[in-house]
C-alpha positions as CSV (number, residue, x, y, z in Angstrom):
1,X,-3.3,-41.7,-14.0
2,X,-3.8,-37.9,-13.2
3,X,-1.9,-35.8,-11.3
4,X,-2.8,-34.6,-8.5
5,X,-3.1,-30.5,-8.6
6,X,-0.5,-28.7,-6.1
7,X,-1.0,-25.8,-4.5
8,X,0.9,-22.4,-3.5
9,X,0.2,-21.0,0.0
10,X,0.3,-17.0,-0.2
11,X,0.2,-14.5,2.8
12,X,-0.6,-10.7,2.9
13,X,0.5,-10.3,6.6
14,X,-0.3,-6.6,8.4
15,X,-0.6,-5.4,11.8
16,X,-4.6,-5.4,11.6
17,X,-5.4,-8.4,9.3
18,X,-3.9,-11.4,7.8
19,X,-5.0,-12.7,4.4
20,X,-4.1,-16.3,3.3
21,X,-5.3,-17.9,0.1
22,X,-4.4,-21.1,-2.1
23,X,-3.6,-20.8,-6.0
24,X,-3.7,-23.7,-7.9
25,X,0.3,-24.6,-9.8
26,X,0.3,-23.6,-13.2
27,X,-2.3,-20.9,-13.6
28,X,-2.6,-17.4,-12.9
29,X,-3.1,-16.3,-9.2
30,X,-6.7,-14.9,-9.8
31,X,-9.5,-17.6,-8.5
32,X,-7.8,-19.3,-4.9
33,X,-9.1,-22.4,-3.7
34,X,-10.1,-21.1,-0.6
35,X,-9.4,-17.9,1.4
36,X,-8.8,-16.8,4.9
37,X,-9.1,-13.2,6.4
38,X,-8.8,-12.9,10.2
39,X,-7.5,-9.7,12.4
40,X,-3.8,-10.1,13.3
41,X,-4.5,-9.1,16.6
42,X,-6.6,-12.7,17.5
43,X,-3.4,-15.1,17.3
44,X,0.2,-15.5,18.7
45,X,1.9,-15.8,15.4
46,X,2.0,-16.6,11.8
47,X,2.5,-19.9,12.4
48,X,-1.0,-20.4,14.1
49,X,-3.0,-19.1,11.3
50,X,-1.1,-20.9,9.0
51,X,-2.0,-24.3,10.7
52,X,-6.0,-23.5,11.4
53,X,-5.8,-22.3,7.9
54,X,-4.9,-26.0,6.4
55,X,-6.3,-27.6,8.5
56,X,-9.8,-26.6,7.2
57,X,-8.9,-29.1,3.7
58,X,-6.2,-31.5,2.0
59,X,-4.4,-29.3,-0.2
60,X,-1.0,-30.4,-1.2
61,X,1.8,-27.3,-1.5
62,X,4.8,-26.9,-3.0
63,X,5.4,-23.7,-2.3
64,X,4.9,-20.4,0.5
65,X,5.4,-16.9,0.1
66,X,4.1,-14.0,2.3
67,X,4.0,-10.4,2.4
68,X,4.5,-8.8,5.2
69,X,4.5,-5.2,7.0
70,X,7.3,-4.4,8.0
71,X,11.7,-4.8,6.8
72,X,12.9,-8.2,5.8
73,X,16.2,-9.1,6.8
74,X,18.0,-11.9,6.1
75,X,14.9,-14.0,6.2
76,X,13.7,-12.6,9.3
77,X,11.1,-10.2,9.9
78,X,9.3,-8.3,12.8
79,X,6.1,-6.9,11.8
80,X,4.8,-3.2,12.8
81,X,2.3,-2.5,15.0
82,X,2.5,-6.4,15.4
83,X,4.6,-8.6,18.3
84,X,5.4,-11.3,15.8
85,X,8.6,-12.4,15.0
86,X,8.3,-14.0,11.6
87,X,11.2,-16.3,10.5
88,X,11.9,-18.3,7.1
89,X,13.8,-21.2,8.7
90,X,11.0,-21.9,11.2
91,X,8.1,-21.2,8.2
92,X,9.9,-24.1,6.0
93,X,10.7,-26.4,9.1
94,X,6.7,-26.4,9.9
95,X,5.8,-26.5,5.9
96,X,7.9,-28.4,4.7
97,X,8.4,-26.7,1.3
98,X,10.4,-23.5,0.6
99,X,9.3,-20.5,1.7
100,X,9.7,-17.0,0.5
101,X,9.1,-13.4,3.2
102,X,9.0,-10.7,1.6
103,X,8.5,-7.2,2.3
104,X,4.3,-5.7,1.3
105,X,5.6,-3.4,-1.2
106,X,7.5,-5.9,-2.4
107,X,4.3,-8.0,-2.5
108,X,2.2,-5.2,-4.5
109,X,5.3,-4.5,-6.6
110,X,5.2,-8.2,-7.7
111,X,1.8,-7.9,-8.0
112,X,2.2,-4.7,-10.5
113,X,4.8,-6.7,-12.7
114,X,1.7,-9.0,-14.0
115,X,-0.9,-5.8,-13.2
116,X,-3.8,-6.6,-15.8
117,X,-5.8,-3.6,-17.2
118,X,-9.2,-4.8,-15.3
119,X,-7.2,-4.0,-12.7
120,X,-6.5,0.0,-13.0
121,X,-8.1,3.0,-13.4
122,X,-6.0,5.2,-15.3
123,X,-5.6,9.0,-14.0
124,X,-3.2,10.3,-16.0
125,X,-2.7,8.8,-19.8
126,X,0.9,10.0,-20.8
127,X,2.9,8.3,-22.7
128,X,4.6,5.3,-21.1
129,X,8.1,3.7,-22.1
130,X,7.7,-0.2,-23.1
131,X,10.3,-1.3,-20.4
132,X,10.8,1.6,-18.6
133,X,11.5,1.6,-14.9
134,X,7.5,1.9,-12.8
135,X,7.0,3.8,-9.7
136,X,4.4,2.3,-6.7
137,X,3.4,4.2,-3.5
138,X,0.9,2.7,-1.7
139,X,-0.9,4.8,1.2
140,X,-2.3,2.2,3.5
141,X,-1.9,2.2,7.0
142,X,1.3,3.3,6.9
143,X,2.7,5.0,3.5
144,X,4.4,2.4,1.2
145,X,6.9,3.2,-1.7
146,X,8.7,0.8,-4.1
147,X,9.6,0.1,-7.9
148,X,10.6,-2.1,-11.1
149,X,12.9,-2.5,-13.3
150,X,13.3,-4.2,-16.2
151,X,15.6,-7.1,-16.8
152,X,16.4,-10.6,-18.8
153,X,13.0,-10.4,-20.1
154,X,11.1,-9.1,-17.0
155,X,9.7,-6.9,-14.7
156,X,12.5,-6.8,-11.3
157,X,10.2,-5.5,-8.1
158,X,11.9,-3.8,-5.4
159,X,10.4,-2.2,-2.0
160,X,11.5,0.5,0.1
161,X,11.2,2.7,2.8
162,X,10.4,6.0,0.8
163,X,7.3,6.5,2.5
164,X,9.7,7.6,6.2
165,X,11.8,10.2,4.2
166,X,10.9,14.0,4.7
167,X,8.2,15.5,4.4
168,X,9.0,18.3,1.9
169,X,6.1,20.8,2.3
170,X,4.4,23.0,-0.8
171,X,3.3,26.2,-0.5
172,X,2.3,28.0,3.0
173,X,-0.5,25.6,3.9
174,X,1.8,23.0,4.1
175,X,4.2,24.7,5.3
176,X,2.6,25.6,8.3
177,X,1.3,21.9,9.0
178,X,5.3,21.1,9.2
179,X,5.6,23.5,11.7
180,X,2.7,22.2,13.8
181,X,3.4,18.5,13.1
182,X,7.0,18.8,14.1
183,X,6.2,20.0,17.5
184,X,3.9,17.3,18.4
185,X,6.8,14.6,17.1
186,X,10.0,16.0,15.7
187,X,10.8,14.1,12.8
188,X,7.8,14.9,9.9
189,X,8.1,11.6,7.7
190,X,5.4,11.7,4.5
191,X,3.8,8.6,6.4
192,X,3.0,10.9,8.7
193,X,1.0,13.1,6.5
194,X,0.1,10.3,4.0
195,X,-1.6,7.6,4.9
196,X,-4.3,6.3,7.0
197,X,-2.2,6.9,10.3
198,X,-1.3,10.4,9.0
199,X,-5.0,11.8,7.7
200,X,-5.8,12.3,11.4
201,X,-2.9,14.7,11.9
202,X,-4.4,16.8,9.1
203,X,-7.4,17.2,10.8
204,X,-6.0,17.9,14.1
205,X,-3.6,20.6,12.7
206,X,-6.5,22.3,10.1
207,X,-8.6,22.0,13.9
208,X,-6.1,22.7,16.2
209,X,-5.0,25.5,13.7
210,X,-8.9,27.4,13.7
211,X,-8.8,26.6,10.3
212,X,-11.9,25.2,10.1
213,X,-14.8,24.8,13.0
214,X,-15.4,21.4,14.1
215,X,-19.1,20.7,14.5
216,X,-20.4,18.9,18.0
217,X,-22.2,16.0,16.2
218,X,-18.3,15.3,14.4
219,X,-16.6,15.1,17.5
220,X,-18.9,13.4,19.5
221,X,-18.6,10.6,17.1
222,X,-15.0,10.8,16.8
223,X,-14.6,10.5,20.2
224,X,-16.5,7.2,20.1
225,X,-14.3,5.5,17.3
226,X,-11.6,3.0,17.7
227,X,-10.2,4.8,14.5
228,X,-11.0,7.8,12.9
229,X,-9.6,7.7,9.6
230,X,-12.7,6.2,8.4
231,X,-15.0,8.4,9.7
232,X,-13.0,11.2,8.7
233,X,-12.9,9.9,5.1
234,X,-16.5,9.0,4.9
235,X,-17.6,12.6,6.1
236,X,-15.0,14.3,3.6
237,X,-16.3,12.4,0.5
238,X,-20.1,13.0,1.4
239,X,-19.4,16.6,1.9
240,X,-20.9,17.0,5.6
241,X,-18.2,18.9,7.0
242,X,-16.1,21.1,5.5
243,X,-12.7,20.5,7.9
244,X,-13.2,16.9,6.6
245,X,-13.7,18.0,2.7
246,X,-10.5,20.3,3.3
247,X,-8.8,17.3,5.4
248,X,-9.4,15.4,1.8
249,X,-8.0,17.4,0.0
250,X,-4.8,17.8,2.1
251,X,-4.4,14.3,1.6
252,X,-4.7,14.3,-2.4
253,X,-2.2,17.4,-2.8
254,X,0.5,15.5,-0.8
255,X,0.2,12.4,-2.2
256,X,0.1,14.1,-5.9
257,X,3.6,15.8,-4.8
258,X,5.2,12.9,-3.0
259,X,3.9,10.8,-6.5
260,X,5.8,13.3,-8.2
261,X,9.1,13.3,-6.4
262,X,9.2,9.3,-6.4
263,X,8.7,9.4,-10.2
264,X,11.9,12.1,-10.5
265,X,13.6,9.7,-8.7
266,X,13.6,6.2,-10.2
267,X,12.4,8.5,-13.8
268,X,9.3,6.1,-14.0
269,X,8.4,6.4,-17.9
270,X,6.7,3.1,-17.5
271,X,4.1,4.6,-15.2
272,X,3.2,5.0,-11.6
273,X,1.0,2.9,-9.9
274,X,-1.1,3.6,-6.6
275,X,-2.1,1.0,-4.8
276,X,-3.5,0.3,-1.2
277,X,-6.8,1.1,0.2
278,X,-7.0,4.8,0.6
279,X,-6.8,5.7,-2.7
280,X,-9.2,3.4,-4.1
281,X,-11.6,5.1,-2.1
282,X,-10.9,8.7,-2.5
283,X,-10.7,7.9,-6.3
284,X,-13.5,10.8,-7.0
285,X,-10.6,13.0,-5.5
286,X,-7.6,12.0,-7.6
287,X,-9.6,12.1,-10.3
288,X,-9.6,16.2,-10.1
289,X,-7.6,18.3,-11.2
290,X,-5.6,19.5,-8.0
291,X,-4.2,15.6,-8.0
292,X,-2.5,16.5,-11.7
293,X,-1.4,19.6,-10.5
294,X,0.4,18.6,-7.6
295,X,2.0,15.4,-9.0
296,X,3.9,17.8,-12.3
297,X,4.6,21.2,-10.3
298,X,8.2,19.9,-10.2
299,X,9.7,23.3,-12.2
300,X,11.7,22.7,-14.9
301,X,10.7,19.3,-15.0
302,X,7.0,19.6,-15.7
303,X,6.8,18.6,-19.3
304,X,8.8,15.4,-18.1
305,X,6.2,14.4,-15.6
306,X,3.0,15.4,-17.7
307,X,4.1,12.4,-20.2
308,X,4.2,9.6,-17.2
309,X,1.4,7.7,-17.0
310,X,-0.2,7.4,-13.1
311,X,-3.2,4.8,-12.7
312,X,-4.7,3.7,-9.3
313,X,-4.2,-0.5,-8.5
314,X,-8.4,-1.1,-7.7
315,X,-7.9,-4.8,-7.2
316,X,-8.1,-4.9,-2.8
317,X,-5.9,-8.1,-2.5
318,X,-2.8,-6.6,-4.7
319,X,-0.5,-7.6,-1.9
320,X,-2.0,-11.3,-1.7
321,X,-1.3,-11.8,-5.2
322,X,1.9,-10.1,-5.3
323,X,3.1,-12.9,-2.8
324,X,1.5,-15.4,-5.2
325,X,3.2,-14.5,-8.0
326,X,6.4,-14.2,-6.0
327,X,5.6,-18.1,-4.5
328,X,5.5,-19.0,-8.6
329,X,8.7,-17.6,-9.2
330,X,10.1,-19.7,-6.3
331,X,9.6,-22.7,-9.1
């Protein structure tokens, strides 16, 4: 008699979209047996999606993990820029199997632990350290940070909240956008100047600043978007406006230093790895030299850094899998 195939349920839960997918037991999280991606925004909670999601097939699962934006404490979650309250009691009540929440970086860090080289474009070569300790900062939405260790055998992830520590400024350019950002909101985290919530404030201040002109067809249409990181990407990469080019660039320089400093910290020799969606699509960018620069102008630590490799996460559903893998080590 065969047995029948089980399933894991895995979740990449944000404040804009929700991703569900089912892996078959026993094999590697890559081809799900089916797939879900709705806005956040459309439903009252988790739980909702979750239920029109199985309810579309028989599927039998053992097992439920899901990433989600925002802390995890004690196996209760509240998810920014989201009014859900997201709770592993009441996930395993309604499942019936166990259930594991976990933080997103903690997702994409799980997700880097069993990374597979289809999956990355390498920036930097170096010279990485079998074992050593790997760096991930993931500029999203917000600005993610977390890292792995090595232990019994295996890759350990761990998120954090790097991404709301200071904003350390280099050189007088960014100097002065501290002194302009902190006026408009006090406390200058690097989310705030690294991610997709935080490229609009380096346009306002290179604007706002009469660094560079902003031309009428630009801010007609900015004015007309819901969000206008995209916009403002999309202009800076095609090179139609130069406050948009130099907004780009901005970006790349900070996230090169901030890149740096998280390597210096957790001395990742076994690489650092950038995930989320901004930088697959400014790769052109970090693939120039002012990326390089920025990530090993950390003094007498240079040398150091220029041997650590850096490669950019290209797979879009890093966090999805990431909650797979974790939902496998459940077993």
């Amino acid at each position: 008699m065969t047995q029948e195939q089980t399933y894991i349920l895995a979740g990449d839960i944000g404040g804009t979209k929700t991703e569900l997918a089912l892996y078959p037991v026993g094999q590697k999280p890559r081809q799900p047996l089916r797939k879900l991606r709705c806005p956040s925004q459309d439903f009252t909670s988790l739980e909702e999606i979750v239920a029109q999601f199985l309810a579309e097939g028989k599927a039998e699962i053992v097992r439920a993990s899901f990433g989600v934006a925002g802390p995890v404490v004690s196996g209760v979650a509240n998810i920014t820029n989201l009014p859900w309250l997201i709770e592993t009691r009441r996930l395993e009540r309604d499942l019936g199997v166990p259930v594991g929440l976990i933080n997103d970086m903690d997702a994409i860090a799980h997700s880097v632990a069993h990374i597979e080289a289809e999956d990355l474009i390498t920036l930097l070569p170096g010279t990485p350290v079998e074992r050593g300790a790997r760096a991930i900062i993931a500029p999203g939405t917000g600005l993610g940070e977390g890292f792995l260790v090595w232990s019994d055998g295996r890759y350990l992830p761990y998120g954090s909240e790097g991404g709301h520590t200071d904003f350390a400024p280099r050189g007088e350019l960014q100097m002065a956008l501290l002194t302009y950002l902190e006026d408009r909101f006090g406390h200058i985290s690097y989310e705030r100047v690294c991610s997709g919530i935080g490229l609009p404030n380096l346009y306002a201040f290179l604007k706002d600043t009469g660094r560079f002109p902003e031309p009428d067809w630009l801010a007609q249409q900015l004015s007309q978007a819901s969000d206008p990181t995209p916009l403002i990407a999309q202009v800076g990469l095609e090179g139609r406006a130069q406050i948009c080019v130099a907004t780009l660039n901005l970006f790349v320089s900070i996230l090169g230093s901030e890149a740096g400093n998280l390597s210096l910290k957790i001395l990742a020799t076994g690489g650092v790895f950038i995930a989320g969606g901004i930088p697959r699509r400014l790769l052109p960018l970090l693939q120039k030299p002012e990326f390089r620069q920025a990530f090993i102008d950390k003094g007498r630590f240079c040398e150091i850094l220029s041997r650590i490799p850096v490669n950019v996460v290209m797979h879009p559903e890093a966090a999805l899998l990431g909650a797979a893998w974790h939902a496998l080590d459940l077993g």
